[in-house]
DOKOL-445852 format. One line per 8 residues: number of its first residue (from 1); their letters; for each residue x, y, z of N, C-alpha, C. Coordinates in pm, whole numbers. Layout:
NUM = a = X/Y/Z/X/Y/Z/X/Y/Z | ... $
***
This chain:
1 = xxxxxxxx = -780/679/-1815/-705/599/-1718/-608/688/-1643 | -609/651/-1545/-482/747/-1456/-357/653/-1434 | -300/751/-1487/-156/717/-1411/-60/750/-1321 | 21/677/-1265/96/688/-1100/182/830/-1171 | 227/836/-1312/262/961/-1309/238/1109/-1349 | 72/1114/-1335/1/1188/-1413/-61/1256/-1289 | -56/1182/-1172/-158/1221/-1070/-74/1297/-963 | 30/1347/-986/124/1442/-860/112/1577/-904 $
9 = xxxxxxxx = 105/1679/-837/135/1802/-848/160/1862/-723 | 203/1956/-750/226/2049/-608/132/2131/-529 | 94/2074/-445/-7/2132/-308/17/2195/-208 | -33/2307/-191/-29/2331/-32/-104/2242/56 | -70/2218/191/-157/2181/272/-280/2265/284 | -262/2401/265/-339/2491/312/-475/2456/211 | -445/2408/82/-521/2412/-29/-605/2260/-51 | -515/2178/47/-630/2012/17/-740/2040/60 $
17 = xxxxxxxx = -790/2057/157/-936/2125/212/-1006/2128/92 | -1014/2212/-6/-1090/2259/-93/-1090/2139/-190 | -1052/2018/-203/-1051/1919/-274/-1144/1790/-185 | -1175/1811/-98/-1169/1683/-8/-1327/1676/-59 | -1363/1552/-48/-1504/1506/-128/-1581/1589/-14 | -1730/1548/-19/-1826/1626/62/-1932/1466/107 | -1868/1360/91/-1982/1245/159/-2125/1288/232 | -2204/1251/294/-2322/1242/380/-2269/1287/537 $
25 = xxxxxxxx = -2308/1351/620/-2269/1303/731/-2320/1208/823 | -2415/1151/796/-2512/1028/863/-2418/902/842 | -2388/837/968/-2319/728/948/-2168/718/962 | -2104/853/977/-1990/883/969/-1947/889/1102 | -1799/848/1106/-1758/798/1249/-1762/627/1274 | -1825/603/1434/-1800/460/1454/-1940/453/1448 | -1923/275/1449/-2052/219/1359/-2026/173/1255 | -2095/73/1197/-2129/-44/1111/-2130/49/968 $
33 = xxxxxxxx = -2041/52/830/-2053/85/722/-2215/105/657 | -2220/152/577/-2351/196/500/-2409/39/448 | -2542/-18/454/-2569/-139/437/-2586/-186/280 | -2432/-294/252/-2405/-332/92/-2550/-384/15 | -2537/-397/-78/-2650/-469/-188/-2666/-556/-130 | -2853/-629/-190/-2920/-733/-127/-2783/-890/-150 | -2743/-883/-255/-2625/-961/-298/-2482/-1004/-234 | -2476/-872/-139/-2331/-881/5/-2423/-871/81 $
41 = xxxxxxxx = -2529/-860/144/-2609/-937/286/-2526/-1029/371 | -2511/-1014/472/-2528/-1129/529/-2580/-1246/502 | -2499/-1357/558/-2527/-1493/516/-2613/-1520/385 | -2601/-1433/251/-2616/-1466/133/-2457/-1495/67 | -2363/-1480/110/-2269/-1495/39/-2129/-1574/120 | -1965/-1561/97/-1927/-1650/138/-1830/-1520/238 | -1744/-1603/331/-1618/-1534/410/-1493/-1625/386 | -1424/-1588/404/-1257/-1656/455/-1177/-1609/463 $
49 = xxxxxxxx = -1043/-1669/563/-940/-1588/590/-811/-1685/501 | -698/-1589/462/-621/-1607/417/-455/-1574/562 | -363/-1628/501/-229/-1586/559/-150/-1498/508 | -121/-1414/533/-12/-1304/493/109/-1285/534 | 189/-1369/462/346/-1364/452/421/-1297/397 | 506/-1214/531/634/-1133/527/713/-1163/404 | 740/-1078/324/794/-1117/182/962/-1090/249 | 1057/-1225/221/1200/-1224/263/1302/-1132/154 $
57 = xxxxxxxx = 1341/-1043/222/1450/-949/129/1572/-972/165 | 1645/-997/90/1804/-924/102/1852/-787/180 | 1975/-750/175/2048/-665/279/2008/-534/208 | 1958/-408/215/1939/-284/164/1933/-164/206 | 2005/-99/186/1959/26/285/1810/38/290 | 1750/134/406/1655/127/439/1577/252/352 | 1653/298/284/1620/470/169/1570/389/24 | 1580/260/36/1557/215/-78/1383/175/-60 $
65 = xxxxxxxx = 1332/141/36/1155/135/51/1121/267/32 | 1209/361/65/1110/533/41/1091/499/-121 | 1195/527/-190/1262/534/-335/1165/420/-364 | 1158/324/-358/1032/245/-410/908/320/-399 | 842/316/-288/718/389/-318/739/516/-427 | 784/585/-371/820/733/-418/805/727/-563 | 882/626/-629/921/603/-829/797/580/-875 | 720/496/-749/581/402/-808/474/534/-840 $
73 = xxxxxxxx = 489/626/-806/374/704/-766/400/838/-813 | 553/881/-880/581/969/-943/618/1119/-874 | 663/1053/-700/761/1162/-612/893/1216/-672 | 898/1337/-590/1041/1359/-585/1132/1302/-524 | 1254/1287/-656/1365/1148/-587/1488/1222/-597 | 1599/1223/-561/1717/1258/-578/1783/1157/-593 | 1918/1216/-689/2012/1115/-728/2058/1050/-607 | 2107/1119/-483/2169/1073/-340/2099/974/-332 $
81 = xxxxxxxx = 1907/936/-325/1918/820/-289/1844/737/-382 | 1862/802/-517/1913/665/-575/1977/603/-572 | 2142/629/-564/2211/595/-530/2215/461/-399 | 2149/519/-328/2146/445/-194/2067/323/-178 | 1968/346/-286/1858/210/-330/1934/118/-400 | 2056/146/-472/2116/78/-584/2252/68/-497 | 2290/1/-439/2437/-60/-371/2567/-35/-438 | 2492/-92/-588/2604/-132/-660/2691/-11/-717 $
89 = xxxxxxxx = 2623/124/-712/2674/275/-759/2749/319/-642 | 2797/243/-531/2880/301/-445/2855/265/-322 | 2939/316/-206/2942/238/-63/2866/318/41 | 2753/210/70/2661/295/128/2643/133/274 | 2543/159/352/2541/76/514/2417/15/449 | 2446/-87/453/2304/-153/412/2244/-288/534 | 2173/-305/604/2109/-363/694/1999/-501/653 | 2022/-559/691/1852/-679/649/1754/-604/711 $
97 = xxxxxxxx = 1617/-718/671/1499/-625/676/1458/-646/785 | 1479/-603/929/1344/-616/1052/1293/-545/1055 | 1232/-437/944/1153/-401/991/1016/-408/923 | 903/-313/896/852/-353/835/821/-393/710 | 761/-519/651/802/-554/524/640/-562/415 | 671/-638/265/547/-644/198/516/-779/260 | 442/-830/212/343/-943/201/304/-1013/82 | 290/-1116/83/228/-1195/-38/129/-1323/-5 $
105 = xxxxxxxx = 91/-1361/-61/-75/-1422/-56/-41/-1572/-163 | -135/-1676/-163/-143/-1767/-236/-268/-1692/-342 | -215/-1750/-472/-333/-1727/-552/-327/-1808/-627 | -458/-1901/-723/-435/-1962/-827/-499/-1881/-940 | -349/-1900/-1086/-414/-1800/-1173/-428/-1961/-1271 | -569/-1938/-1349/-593/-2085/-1411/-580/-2169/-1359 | -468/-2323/-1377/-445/-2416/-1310/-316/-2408/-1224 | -252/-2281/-1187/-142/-2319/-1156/-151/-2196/-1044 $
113 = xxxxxxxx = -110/-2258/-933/-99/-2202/-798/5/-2097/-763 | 20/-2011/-746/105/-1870/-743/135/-1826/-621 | 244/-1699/-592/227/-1658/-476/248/-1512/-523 | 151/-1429/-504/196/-1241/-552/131/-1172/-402 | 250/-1076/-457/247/-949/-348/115/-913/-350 | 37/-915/-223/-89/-790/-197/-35/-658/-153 | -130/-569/-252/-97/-443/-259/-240/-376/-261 | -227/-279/-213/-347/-222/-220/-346/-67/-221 $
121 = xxxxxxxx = -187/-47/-318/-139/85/-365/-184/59/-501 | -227/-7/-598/-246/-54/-692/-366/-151/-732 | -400/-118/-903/-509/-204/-953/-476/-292/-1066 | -366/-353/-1057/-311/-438/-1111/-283/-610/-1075 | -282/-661/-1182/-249/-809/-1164/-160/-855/-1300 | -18/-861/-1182/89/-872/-1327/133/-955/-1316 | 199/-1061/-1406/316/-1188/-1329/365/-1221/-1462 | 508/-1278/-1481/568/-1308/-1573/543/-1466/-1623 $
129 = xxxxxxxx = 564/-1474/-1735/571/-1616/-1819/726/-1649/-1885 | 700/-1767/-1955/880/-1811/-2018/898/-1693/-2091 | 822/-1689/-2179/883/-1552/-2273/931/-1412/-2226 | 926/-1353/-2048/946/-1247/-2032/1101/-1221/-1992 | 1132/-1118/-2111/1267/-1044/-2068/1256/-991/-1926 | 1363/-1086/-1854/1399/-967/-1696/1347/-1077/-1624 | 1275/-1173/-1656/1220/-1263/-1533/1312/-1328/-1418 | 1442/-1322/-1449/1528/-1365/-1363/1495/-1489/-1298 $
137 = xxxxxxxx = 1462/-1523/-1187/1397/-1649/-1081/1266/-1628/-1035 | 1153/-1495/-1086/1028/-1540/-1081/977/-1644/-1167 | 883/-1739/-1068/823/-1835/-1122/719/-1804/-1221 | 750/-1827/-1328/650/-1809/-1476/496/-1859/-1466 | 371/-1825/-1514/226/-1823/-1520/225/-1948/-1675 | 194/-2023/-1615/170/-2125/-1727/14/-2067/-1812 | 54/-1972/-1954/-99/-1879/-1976/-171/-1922/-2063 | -92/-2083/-2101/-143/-2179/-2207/-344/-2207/-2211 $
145 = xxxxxxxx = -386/-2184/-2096/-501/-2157/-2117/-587/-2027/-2105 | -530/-1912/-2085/-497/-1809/-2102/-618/-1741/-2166 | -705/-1660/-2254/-744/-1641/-2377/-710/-1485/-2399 | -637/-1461/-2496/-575/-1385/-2529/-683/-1227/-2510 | -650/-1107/-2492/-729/-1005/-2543/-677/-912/-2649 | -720/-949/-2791/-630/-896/-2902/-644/-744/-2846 | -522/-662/-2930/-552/-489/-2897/-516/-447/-2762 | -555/-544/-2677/-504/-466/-2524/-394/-531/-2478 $
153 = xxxxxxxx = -298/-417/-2411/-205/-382/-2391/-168/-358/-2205 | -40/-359/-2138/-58/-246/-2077/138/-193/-2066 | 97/-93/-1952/229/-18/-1941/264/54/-1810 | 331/-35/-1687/351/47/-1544/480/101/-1555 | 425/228/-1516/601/279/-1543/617/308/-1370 | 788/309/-1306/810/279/-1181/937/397/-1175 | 932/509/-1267/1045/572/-1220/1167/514/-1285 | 1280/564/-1179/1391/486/-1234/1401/408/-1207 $
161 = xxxxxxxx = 1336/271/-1171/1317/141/-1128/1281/85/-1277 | 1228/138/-1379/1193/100/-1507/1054/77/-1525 | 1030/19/-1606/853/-17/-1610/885/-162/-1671 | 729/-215/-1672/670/-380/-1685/527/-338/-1809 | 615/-411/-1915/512/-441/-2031/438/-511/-2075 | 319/-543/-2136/318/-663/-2204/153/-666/-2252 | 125/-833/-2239/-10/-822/-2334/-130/-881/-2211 | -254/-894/-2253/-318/-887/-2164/-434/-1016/-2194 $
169 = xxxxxxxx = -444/-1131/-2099/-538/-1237/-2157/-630/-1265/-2015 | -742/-1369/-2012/-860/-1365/-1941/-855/-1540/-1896 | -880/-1525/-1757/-872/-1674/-1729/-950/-1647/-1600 | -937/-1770/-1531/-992/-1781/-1393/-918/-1740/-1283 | -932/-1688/-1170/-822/-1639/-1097/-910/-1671/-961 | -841/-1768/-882/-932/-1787/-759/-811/-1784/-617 | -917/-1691/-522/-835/-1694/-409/-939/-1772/-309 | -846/-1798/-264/-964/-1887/-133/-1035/-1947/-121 $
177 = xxxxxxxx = -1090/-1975/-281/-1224/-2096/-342/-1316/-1951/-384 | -1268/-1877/-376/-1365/-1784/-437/-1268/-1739/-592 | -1362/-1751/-732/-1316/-1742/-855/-1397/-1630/-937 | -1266/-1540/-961/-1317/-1420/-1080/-1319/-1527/-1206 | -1449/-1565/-1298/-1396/-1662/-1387/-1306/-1608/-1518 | -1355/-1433/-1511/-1262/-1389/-1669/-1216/-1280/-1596 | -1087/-1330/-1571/-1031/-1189/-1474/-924/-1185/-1563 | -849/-1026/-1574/-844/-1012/-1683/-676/-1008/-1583 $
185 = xxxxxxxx = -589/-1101/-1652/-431/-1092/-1612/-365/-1028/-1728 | -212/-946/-1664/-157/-919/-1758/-9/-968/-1773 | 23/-981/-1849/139/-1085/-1869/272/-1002/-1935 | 349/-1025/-1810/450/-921/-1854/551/-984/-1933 | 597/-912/-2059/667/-909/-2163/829/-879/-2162 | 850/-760/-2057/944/-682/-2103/949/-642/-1912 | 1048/-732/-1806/1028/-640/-1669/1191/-598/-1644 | 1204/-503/-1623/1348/-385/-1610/1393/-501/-1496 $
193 = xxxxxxxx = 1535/-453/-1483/1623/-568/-1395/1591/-480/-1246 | 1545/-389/-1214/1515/-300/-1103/1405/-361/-1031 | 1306/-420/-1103/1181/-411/-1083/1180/-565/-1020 | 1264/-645/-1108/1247/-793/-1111/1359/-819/-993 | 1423/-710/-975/1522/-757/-842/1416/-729/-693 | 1350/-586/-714/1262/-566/-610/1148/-658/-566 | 1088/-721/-635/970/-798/-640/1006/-930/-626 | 992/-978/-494/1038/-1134/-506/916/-1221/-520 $
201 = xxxxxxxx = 810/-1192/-552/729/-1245/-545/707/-1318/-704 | 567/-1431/-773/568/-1436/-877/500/-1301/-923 | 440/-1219/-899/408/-1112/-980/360/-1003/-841 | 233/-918/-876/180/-829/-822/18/-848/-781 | -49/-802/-689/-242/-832/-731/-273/-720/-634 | -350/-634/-728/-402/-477/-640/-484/-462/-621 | -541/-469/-517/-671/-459/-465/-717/-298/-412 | -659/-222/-558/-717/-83/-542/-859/-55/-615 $
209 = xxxxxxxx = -840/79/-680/-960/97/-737/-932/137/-910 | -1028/80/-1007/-1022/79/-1141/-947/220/-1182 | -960/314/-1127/-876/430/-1204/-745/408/-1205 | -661/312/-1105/-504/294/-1103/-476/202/-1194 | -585/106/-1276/-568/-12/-1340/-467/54/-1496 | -384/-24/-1492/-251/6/-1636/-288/-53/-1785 | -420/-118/-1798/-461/-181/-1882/-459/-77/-2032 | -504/-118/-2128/-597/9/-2202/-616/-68/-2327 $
217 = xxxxxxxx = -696/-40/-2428/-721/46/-2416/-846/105/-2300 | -926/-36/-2223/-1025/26/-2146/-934/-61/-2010 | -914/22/-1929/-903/-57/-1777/-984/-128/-1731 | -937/-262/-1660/-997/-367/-1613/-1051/-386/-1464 | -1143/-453/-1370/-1141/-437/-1299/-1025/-557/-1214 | -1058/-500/-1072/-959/-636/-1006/-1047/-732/-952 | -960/-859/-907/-1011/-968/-905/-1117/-937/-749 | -1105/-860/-652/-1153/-836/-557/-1281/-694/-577 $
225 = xxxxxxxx = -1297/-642/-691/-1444/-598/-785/-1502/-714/-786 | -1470/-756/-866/-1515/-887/-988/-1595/-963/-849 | -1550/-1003/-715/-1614/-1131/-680/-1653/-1049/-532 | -1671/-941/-507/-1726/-849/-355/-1851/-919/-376 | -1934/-909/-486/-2072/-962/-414/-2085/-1078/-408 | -2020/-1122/-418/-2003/-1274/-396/-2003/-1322/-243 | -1918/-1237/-136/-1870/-1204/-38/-1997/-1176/78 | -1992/-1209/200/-2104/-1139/285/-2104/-989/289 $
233 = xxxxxxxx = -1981/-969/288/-1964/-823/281/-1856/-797/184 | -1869/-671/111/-1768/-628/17/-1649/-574/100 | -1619/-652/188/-1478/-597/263/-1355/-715/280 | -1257/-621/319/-1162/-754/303/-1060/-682/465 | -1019/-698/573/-974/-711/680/-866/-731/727 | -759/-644/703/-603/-696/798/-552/-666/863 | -483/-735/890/-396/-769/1041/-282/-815/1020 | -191/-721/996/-33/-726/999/-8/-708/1122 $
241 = xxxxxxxx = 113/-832/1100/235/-873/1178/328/-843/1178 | 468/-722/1221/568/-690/1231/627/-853/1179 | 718/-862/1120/841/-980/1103/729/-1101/1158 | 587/-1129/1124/498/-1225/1170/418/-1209/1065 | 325/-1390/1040/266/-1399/925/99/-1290/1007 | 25/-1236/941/-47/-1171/943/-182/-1226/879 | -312/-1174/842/-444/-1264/835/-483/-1085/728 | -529/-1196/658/-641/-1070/574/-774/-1192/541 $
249 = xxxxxxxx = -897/-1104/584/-1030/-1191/626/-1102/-1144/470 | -1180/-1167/437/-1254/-1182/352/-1409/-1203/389 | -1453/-1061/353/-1637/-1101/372/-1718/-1042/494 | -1593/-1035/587/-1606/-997/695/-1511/-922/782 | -1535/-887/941/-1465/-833/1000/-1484/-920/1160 | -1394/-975/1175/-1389/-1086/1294/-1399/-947/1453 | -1530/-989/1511/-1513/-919/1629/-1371/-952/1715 | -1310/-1095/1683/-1253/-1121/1787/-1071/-1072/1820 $
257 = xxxxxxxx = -1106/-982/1679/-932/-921/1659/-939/-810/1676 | -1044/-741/1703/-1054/-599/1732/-1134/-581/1911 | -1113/-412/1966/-1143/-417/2088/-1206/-255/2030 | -1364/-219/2111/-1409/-115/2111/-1486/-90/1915 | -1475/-2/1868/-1520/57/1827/-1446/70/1676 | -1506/44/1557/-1465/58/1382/-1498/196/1338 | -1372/306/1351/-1418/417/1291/-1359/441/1170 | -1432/473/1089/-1482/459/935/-1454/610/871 $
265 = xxxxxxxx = -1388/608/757/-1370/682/685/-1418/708/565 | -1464/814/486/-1541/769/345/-1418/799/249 | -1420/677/146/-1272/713/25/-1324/788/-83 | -1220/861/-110/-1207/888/-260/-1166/798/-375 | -1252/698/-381/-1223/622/-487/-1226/684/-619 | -1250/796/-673/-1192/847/-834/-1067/862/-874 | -1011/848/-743/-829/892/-753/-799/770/-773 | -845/653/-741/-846/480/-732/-731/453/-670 $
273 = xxxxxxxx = -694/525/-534/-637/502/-452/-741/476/-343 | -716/395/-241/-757/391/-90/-757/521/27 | -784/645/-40/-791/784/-6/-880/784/49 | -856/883/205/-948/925/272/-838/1042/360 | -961/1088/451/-901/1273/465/-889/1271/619 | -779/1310/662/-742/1347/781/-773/1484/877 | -797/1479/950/-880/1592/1021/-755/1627/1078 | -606/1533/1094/-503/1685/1225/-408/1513/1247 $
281 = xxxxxxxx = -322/1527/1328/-213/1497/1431/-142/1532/1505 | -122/1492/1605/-65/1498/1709/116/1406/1701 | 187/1514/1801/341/1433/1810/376/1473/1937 | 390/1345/1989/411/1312/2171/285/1325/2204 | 277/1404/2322/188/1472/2377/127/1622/2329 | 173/1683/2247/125/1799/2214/-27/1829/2192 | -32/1962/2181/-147/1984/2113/-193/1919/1986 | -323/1921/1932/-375/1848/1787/-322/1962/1695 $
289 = xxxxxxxx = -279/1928/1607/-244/2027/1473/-321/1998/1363 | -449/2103/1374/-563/2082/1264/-572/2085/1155 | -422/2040/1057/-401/2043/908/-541/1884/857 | -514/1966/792/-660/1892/694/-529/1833/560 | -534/1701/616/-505/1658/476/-514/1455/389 | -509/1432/295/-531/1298/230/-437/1234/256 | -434/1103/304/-346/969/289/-410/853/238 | -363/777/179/-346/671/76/-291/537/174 $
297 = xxxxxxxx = -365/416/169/-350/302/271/-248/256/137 | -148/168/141/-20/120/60/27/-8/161 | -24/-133/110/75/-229/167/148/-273/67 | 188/-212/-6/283/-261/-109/443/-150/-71 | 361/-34/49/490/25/90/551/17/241 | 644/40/294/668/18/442/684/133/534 | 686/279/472/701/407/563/549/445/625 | 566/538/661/477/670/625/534/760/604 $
305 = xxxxxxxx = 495/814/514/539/952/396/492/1047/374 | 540/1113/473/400/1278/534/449/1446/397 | 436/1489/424/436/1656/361/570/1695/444 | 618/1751/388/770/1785/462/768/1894/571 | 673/1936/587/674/2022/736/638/1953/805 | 528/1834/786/509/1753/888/621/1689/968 | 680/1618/843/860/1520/914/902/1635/966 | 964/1772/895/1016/1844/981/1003/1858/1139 $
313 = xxxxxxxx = 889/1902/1136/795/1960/1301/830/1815/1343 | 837/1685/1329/829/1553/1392/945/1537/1432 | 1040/1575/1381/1197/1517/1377/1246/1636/1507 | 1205/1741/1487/1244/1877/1603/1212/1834/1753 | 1106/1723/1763/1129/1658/1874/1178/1542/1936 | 1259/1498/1852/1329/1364/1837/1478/1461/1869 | 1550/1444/2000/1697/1484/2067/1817/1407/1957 | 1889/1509/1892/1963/1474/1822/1946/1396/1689 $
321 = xxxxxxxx = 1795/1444/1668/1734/1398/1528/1827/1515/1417 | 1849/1474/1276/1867/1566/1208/1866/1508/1072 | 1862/1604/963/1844/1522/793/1970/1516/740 | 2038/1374/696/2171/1336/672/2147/1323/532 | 2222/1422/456/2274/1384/302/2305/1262/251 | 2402/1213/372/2450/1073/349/2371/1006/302 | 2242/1012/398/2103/884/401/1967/909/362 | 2068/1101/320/1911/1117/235/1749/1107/289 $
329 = xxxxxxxx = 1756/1120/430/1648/1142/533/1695/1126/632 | 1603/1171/714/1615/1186/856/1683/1075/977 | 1756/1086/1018/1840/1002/1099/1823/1078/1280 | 1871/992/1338/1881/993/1491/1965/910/1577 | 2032/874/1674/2063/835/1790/2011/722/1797 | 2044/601/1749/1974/462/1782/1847/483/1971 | 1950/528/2027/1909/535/2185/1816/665/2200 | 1807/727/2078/1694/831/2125/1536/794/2124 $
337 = xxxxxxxx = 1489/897/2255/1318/852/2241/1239/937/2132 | 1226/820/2041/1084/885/1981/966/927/2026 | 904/1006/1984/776/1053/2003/655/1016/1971 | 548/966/2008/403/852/1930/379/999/1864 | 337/947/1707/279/1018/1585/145/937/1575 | 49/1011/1601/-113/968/1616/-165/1125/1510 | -261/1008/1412/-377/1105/1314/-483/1052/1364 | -578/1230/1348/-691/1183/1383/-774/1197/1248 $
345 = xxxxxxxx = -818/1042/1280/-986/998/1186/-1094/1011/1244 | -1197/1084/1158/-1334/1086/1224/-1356/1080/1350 | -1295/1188/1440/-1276/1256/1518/-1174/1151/1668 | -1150/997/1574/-1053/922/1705/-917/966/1651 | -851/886/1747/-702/935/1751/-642/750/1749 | -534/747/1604/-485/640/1618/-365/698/1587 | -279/557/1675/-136/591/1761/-14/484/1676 | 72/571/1648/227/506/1598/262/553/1698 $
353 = xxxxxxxx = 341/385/1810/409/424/1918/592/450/1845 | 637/581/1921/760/638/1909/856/510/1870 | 888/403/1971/943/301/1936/974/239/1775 | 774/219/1722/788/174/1589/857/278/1483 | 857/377/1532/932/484/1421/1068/437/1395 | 1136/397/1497/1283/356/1501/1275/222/1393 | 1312/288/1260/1323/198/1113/1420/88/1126 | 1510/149/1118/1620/28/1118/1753/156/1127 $
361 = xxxxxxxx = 1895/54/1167/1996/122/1197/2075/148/1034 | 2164/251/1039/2239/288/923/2392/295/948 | 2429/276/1090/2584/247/1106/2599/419/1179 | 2745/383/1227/2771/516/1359/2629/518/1451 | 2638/427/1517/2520/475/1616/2397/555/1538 | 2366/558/1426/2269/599/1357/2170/537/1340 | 2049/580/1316/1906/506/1323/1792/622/1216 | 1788/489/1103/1683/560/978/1497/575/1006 $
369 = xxxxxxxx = 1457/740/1067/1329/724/1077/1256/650/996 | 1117/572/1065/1018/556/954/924/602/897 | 900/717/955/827/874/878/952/951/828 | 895/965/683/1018/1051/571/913/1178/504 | 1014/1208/411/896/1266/295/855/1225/182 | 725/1323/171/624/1211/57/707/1224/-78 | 797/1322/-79/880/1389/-225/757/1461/-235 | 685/1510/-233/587/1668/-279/476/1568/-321 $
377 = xxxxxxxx = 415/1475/-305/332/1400/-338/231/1497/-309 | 75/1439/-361/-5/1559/-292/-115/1470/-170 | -61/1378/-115/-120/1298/-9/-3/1240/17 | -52/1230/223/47/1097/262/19/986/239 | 119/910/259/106/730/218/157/679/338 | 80/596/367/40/539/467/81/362/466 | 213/331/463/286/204/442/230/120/583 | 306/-25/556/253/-101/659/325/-55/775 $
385 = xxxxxxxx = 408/18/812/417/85/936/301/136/1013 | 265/204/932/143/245/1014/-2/113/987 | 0/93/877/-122/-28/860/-129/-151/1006 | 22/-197/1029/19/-304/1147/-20/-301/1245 | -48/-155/1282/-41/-96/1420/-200/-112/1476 | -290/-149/1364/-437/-163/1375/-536/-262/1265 | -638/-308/1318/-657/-358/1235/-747/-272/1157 | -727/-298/1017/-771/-206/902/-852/-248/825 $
393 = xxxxxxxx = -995/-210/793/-1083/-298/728/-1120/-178/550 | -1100/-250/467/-1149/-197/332/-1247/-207/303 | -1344/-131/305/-1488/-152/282/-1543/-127/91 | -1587/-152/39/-1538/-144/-141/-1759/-135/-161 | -1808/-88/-86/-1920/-102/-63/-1975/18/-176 | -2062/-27/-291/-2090/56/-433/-2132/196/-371 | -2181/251/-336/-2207/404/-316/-2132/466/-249 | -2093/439/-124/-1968/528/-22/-1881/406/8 $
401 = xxxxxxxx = -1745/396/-54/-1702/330/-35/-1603/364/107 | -1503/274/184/-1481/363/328/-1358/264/319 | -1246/280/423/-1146/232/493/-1222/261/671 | -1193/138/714/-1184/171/899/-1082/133/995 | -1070/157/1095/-954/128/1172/-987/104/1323 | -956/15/1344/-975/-49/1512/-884/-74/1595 | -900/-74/1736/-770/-114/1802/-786/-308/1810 | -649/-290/1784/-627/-454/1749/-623/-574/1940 $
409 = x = -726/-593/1931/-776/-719/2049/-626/-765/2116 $
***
């Protein structure tokens, strides 16, 4: 099993190259994914769309979404902004959230109707019951029909945010009228007051890949394994909304939200992240800068979280950009122009306009970028900042599995 803190080490850029899978090249680019089992066919199976609601936060500095991802995944953090994630250790500018935020979904786990964060940084499905220390005002999983799995266990650890314990039982879990019937939930025991303050949701549901799953002793799959062939297509489709409810499709990919052309990426699903490999980017107008390197799709995060020469080189063209101790990243001039940060995939070019970079304000005429650093991660992460900006289709298709990206209609 892998874990979020087992899987970091220190990379050169120069050195991802030599890691990056070796896929087919037939099919690669734009165009229609590799054709799923006789079982996801077309019109053998079902579609639907769901709503995706802006999860409502409290006032926080804006260093506290880096520091989230960052703990989850086992970055480099400094005390400064821990500090800055945690209010209560001292006086720091803290702002509400306009900018970009998580999401959460209806789900029913057994008989009782839920609402958890979609994430798709993760292969988990966690939510608390009466018995869990830390539950604070999440709504509890009635697990009375539940069936227990003696022996298994699990254990997410989050940094200094704490970790979420507990035991692990099998029920029905249906989204949309579509039902995993023994999907395997885990029922947290023990959730840190960090974790249970961050998460307003009733729990978590990750629609990553089995290597991120926290289960053990054997990891489980997720509820979106379990029921793809069920599906016309093993894909699932979104369309985030800045501070707007947003659509994730199921089964399919609606021509009518996209314009031109689905170019397709092949993942590294062994890492059981949503990994796929970047050919270069561009900032403003410049030349392409042909670094070869991995990012990770995360709607469970809100930056993008590049390699630190990248932010560097990004911020050098931002007038009166510079990196504030105070805030523990990169700051600017509310009134300064950003620059569009566009990566290229399979040989297109998709665009973060300069504008969306402008995160949110931090006080003195100050303004917190929304490209930071990854903390030495060895891929960028790719938060719903950049996810909104297009629509993004997950393709989970058994032999080459892919992420694609379209311009949004």
């Amino acid at each position: 099993m892998v874990n979020c803190k087992t899987i970091v080490s220190a990379l050169a850029l120069s050195a991802l190259a030599a890691a990056a899978p070796s896929p087919p090249a037939a099919g690669a680019g734009a165009g229609p994914a590799p054709t799923p089992s006789a079982a996801a066919e077309p019109g053998l199976g079902k579609r639907f769309s769901l709503d995706l609601h802006p999860v409502k936060r409290g006032p926080a500095h804006p260093a506290a979404r880096s520091l989230h991802t960052l703990d989850r995944y086992g970055g480099r953090v400094s005390k400064k902004l821990r500090s800055l994630a945690n209010p209560q250790t001292g006086s720091v500018n803290v702002t509400s959230y306009p900018f970009y935020m998580q999401y959460h979904m209806p789900v029913k786990l057994g008989n009782i109707n839920m609402t958890l964060m979609f994430d798709t940084g993760n292969s988990d499905l966690w939510v608390t019951i009466n018995e869990t220390q830390g539950r604070g005002s999440h709504h509890p999983f009635d697990n009375s029909t539940c069936l227990p799995l003696p022996g298994y266990t699990f254990d997410i650890s989050w940094g200094s945010f704490g970790d979420i314990t507990g035991d692990v039982c099998s029920d029905k879990v249906e989204v949309g009228g579509i039902t995993s019937q023994k999907q395997a939930i885990q029922l947290a025991l023990h959730l840190s007051e960090h974790i249970s303050g961050s998460i307003k949701d009733d729990g978590v549901m990750g629609f990553s890949f089995i290597g991120l799953n926290n289960i053990e002793p054997k990891p489980q799959n997720t509820w979106f394994e379990n029921v793809k062939n069920s599906l016309q297509k093993p894909v699932f489709t979104v369309d985030l909304r800045k501070n707007a409810v947003g659509t994730i499709d199921f089964g399919f990919v609606d021509p009518k939200k996209h314009r031109g052309s689905i170019f397709w990426a092949y993942v590294d699903e062994k890492s059981g992240f949503w990994r796929f490999y970047n050919e270069g980017y561009i900032i403003g107008n410049d030349s392409v800068i042909g670094d070869f390197f991995p990012g990770i799709l995360d709607t469970g995060g809100n930056m993008i979280l590049l390699f630190d020469p990248m932010v560097e080189e990004y911020y050098n063209k931002v007038p009166g950009a510079f990196f504030d101790e105070g805030n523990e990243g990169y700051v600017f001039p509310c009134n300064a122009t950003l620059p569009n940060w566009t990566v290229i995939v399979e040989k297109a070019r998709f665009t973060v306009p300069g504008p969306n970079i402008n995160f949110a304000p931090v006080g003195s005429g100050l303004c917190y970028g929304g490209i930071q650093s990854n903390g030495g991660l060895p891929f960028a992460i790719y938060g719903n900042l950049f996810i909104s900006q297009f629509l993004t289709i997950f393709g989970a298709y058994n032999k080459f599995p892919r992420v694609g990206f379209a311009i949004k209609a």
